[in-house]
TIZA-991096 format. One line per field, with one value per residue (C-alpha): residue in three letters; x, y, z negated. Coordinates in steps of 0.001 Angstrom, whole numbers, plus 500000, padded with zeros to 6 digits. Layout:
BEGIN
res ALA|...
px X|...
py Y|...
pz Z|...
END
This chain:
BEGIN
res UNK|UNK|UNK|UNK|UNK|UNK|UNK|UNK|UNK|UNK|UNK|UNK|UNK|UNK|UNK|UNK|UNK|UNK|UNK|UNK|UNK|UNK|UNK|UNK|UNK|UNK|UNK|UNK|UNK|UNK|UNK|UNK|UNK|UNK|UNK|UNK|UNK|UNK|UNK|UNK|UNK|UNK|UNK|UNK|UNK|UNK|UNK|UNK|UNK|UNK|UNK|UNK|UNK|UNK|UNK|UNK|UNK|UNK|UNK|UNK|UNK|UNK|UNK|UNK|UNK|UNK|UNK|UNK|UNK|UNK|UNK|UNK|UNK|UNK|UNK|UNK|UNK|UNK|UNK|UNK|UNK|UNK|UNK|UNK|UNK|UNK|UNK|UNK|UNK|UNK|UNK|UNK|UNK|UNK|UNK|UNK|UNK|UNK|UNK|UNK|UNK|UNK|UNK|UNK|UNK|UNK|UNK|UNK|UNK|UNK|UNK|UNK|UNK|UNK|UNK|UNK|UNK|UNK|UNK|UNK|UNK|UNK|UNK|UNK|UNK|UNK|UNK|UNK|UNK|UNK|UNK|UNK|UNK|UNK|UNK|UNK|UNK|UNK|UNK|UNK|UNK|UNK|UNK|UNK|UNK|UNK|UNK|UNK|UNK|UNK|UNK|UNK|UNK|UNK|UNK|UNK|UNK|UNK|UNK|UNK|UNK|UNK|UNK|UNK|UNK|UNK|UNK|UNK|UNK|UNK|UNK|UNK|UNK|UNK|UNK|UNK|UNK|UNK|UNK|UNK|UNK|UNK|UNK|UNK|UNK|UNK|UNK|UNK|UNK|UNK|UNK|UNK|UNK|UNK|UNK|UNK|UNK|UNK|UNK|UNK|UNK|UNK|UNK|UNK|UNK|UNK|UNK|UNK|UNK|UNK|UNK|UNK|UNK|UNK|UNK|UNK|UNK|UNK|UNK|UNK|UNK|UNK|UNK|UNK|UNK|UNK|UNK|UNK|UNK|UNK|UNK|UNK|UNK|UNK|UNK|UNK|UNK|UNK|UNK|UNK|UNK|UNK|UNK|UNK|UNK|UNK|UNK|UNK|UNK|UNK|UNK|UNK|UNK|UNK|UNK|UNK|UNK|UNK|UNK|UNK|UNK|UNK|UNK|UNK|UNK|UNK|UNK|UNK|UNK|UNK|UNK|UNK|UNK|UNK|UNK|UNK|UNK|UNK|UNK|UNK|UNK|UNK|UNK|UNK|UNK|UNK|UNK|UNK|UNK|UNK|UNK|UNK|UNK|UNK|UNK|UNK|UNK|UNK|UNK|UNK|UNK|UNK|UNK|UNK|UNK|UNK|UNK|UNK|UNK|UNK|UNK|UNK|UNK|UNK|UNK|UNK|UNK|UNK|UNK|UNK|UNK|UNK|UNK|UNK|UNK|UNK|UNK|UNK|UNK|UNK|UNK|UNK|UNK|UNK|UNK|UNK|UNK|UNK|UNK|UNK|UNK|UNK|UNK|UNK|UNK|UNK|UNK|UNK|UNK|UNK|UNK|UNK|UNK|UNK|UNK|UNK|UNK|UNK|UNK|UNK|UNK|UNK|UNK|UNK|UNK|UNK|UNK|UNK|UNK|UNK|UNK|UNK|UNK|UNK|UNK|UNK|UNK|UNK|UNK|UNK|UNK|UNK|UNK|UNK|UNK|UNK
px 500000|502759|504327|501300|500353|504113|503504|500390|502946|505649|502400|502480|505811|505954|505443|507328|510278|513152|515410|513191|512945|516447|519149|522138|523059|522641|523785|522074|523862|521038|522216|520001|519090|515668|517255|519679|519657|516766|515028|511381|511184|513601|511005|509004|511922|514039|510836|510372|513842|513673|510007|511838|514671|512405|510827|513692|516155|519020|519162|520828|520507|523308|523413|525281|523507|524137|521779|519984|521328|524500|523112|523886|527720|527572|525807|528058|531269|529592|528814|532667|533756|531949|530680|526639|524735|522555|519070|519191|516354|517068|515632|513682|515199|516463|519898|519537|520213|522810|520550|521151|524515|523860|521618|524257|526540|524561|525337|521816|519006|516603|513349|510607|509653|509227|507338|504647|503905|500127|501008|503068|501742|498783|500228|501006|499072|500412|502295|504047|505244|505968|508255|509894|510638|513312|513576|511223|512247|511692|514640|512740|509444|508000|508201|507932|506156|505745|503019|502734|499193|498029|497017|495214|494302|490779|490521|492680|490800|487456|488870|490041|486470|488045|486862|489169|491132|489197|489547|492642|491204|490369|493306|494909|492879|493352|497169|496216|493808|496092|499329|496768|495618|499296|499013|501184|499605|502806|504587|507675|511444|513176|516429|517474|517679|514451|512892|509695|509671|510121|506788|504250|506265|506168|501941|501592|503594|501856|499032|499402|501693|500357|502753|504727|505453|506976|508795|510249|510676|513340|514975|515862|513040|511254|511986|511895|511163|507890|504807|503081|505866|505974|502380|502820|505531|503421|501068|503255|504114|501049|500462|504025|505692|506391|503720|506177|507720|510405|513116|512172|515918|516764|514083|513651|510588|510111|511313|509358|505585|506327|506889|503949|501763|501268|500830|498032|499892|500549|497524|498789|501175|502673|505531|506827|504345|507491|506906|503559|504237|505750|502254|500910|498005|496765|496306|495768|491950|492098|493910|492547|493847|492084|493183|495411|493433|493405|493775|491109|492205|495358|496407|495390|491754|492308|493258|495513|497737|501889|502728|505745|507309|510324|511978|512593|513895|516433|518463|522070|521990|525368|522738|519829|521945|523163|520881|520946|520440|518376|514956|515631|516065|512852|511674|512629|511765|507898|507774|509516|507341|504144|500558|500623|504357|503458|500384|503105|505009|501642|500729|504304|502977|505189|503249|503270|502394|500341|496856|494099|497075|494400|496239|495172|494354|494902|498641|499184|496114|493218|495001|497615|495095|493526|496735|497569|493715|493885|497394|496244|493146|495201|495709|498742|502492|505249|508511|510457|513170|516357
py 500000|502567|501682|502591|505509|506898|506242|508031|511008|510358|511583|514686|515591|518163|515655|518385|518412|518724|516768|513948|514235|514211|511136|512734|511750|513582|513240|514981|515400|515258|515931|514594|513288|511776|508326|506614|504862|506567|508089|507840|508977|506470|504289|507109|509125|505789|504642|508461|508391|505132|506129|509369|507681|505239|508207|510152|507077|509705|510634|509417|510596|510597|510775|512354|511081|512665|511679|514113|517194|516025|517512|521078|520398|518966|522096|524307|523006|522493|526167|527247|524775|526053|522838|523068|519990|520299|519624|519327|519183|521453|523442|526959|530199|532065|532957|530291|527688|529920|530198|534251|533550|531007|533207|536146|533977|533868|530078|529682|528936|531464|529060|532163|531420|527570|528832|530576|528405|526997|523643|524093|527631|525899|523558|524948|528043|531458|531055|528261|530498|533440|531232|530107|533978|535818|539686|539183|535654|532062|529842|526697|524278|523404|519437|519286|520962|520216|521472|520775|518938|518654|515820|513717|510277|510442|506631|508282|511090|509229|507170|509073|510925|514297|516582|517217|520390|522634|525883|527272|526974|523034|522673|524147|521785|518695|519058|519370|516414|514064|514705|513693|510753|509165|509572|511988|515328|515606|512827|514847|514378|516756|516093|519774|518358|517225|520453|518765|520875|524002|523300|523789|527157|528057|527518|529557|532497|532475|532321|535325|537944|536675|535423|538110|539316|536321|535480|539107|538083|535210|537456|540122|542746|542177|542234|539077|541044|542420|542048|540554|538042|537763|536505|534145|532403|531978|530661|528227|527043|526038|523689|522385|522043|518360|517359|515469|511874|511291|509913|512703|513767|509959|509622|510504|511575|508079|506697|508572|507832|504431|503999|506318|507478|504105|502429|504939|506620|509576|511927|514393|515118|518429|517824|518013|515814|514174|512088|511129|507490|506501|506374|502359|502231|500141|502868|505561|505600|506528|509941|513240|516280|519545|522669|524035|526663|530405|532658|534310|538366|537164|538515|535450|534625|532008|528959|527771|525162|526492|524789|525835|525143|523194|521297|522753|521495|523584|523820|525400|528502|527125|523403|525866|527780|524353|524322|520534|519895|523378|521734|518254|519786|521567|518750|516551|519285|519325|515604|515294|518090|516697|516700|512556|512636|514246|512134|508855|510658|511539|508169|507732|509724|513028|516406|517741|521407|520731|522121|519128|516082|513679|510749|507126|506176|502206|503122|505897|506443|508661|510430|511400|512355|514494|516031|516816|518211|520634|521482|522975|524699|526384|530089|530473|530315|530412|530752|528262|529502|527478
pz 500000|499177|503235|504306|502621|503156|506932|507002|505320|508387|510522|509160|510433|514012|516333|519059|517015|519187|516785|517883|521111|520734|521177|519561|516222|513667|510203|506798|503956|500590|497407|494638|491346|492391|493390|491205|487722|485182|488006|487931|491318|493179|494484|496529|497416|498655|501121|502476|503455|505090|506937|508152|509520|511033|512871|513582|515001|515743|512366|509360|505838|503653|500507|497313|494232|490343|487462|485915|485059|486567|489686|488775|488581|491452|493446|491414|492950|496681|496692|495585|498119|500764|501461|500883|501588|504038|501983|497846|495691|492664|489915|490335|491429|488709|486814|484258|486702|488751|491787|491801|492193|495609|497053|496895|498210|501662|501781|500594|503540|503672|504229|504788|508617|506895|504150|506551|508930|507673|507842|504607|503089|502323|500728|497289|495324|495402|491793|493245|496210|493613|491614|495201|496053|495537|496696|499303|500647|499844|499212|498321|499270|495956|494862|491425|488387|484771|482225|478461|477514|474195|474037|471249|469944|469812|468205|465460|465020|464659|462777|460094|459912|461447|464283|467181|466678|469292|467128|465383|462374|462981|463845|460625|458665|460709|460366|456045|455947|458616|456488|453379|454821|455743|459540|461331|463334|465702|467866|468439|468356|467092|469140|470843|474256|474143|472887|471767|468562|470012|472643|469470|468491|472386|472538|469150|470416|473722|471888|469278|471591|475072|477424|478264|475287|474562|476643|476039|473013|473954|476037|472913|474026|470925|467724|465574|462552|464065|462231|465154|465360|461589|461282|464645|462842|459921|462035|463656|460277|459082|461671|461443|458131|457149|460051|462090|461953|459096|461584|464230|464585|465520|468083|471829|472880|474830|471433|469298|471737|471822|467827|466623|469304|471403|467889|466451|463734|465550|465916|468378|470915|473137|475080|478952|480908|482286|479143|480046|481617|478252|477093|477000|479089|477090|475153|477397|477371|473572|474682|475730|476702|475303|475508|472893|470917|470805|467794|466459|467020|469180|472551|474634|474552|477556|476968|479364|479817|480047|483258|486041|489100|488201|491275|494798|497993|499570|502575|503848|505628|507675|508103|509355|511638|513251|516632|516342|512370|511851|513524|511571|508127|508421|509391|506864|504517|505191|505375|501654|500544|502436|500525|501481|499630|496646|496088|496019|493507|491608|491621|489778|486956|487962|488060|491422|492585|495537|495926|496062|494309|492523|491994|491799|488164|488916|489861|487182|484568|483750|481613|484107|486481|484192|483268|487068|487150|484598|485279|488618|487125|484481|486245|483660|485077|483014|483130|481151|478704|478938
END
C-alpha cells in the first residue's frame, strides 16, 4: 500500500520536465538526517527516493547522511567549503540555526519562482510560507512541523472521580487532588535536551503575556522582574511544583511515556508531538487532546495550540543555476514536498504542514490524527526559542 500511494505522489511531479525528457546523467547530492539509524522517517523518505529515480532514469541521488542534529555540522562546514549539496532538508530560517549567515553567503538557492507556482503555493498556509521567507524571498518548501498537544488520560481522569482540566482553575485543582491521590499530573522528563519541562512554563507564559510578549521576553526585551511576569511564574508554579515523576531527570521523554503514561499513572502530558508514536496504541483511545486553558484576565483569550514550521527542504543557488540539475532539483523538490508525500510521512505519526494532511488512523492512530487536525486549525504560529 505505501508503493502505491508513493507512486500516485511520483504523478504529481511536471510531467514536461526537461530533466526527464532528458538522457544525460545527472547526479544529486542530498544531505540529510531523515534516513539513517533513529530516523522515524527512513522508511518514506528511502521509497520516495527510489520512486523518483524510477521516474527520472538519468538521475541518481546521492546521498550524505548525519543523525539528528549532526546535520547542522555537517551544513556548517559544506557552506565554508563552498561545497553546498545540491538539496538538504534542514531546520527553519532564522539565526539560531545559522541560516542568516547562508543566505548572506549567496550560496543559498533562492526558491521564490518555486514557491509561486500553484502547484506548490497551495500547498502549505500562509504562516508556513511566512516562516519560509526571508527579506522578501523564500529559501525553503515546508516538510515538517511540530506542535505541543496537551494531551490527557481520560481513563485516569474518570477514574480518579476528577473533571478534565478545561479551565485554569480546574486545572489548578486537578494538579492538587492528582498529587493527593498518588498519580502523577505531568509525564515529563526533565532532561534539558528534551525540554519537556520548559513546554508547561512556555503555554503559561503564552498564556498570561500573549505570545509576543513572550517570546520578547526570552529574547531580554522584558523584564523578568515584571509584575506581569511575576504573577505568570506563580502561575506556572502552581500547576508544577512536585507534579512530575520522581526519576524525571533519568528519563527521556520516550522513557518517561512508556513507564507512566502508557501504564496509567501519568495523568497528563505536553511535549513536542514528535513524541507522539511513543504512545501504545493500545492505549491511545484513552487519550485526548484539549486545548490548554486560558487565564482568567490574561492577554490570550484564544486557546491555541503552539505549533511551527520546523523542517525545510532547500536547494544550492550554484545546483539551481546548473541548466541541467536546476529543472531536476525543483523537481525533486515538489515531489519530496508533495501533498501525497506528506500524507506517507503523516501516516508515520510526524506532523506535517500541508493544508488538507488527514492521516490514516489504522497506520498511525486517532490520536495522531487528531493532533495533525487541530494542529492545522490552531491560527497560532510560533517561533520556537532554542
Amino acid at each position: 500500500a505505501v508503493v502505491t500511494v508513493i507512486t500516485m505522489a511520483a504523478g504529481c511531479s511536471s510531467s514536461n520536465s526537461s530533466a526527464k525528457n532528458s538522457s544525460a546523467p545527472i547526479t544529486l547530492n542530498f544531505a540529510t538526517n531523515l534516513i539513517g539509524s533513529g530516523a522515524s522517517t527512513s522508511a518514506v523518505s528511502e521509497q520516495l527516493i527510489k520512486e523518483f529515480e524510477a521516474k527520472y532514469p538519468n538521475v541518481h541521488i546521492e546521498l550524505q547522511t548525519a543523525a539528528g542534529t549532526a546535520l547542522q555540522s555537517l551544513i556548517q562546514l559544506s557552506f565554508s567549503s563552498d561545497n553546498v549539496p545540491d538539496v538538504f532538508n534542514f531546520w527553519r530560517p532564522q539565526p539560531a540555526f545559522n541560516m542568516d549567515k547562508y543566505i548572506a553567503s549567496g550560496k543559498l538557492g533562492d526558491l521564490s519562482s518555486l514557491a509561486a507556482e500553484p502547484s506548490v503555493k497551495d500547498l502549505f498556509d500562509q504562516s508556513a510560507w511566512t516562516t519560509a521567507t526571508v527579506d522578501g524571498k523564500v529559501w525553503g518548501i515546508p516538510l515538517e512541523s511540530f506542535s505541543v498537544p496537551f494531551i490527557v488520560n481520560t481513563k485516569v481522569f474518570a477514574e480518579a472521580g476528577l473533571p478534565l482540566p478545561t479551565t485554569w482553575d480546574t486545572l489548578v485543582s486537578d494538579v492538587a487532588a492528582l498529587k493527593a491521590k498518588g498519580i502523577i499530573p505531568w509525564m515529563v522528563s526533565q532532561m534539558p535536551a528534551e525540554q519537556s519541562n520548559e513546554r508547561l512554563l512556555d503555554y503559561v507564559l503564552d498564556r498570561e503575556l500573549g505570545n509576543q510578549k513572550a517570546l520578547d521576553l526570552y529574547a531580554g526585551k522584558v523584564s523578568f522582574k515584571s509584575p506581569e511576569v511575576e504573577k505568570a511564574l506563580a502561575d506556572y508554579l502552581s500547576i508544577s511544583v512536585n507534579a512530575g515523576p520522581s526519576d524525571a531527570s533519568a528519563l527521556t521523554n520516550n522513557a518517561a511515556i512508556a513507564k507512566y503514561f502508557n501504564t496509567g499513572q501519568g495523568a497528563m502530558m505536553l511535549t513536542n508531538s514528535g513524541y507522539l508514536p511513543a504512545i501504545d496504541k493500545a492505549v491511545a483511545s484513552d487519550m485526548k487532546v484539549i486545548p490548554f486553558p486560558t487565564i482568567p484576565g490574561a492577554a490570550q483569550t484564544t486557546a491555541n495550540m503552539e505549533k511551527d514550521l520546523t523542517a525545510l527542504m532547500y536547494a544550492s543557488a550554484k545546483g539551481l543555476a546548473d541548466p541541467n540539475k536546476g529543472p531536476v532539483i525543483k523537481d525533486f523538490l515538489k515531489f519530496f514536498t508533495s501533498h501525497e508525500a506528506q500524507t506517507l510521512l503523516a501516516n508515520q505519526s510526524i506532523l506535517v504542514p500541508a493544508i488538507g494532511v488527514k492521516g490514516d488512523p489504522a497506520s498511525t492512530s486517532t490520536l495522531f490524527v487528531d493532533v495533525q487536525a487541530q494542529s492545522a486549525r490552531s491560527e497560532e504560529r510560533r517561533v520556537e526559542r532554542v
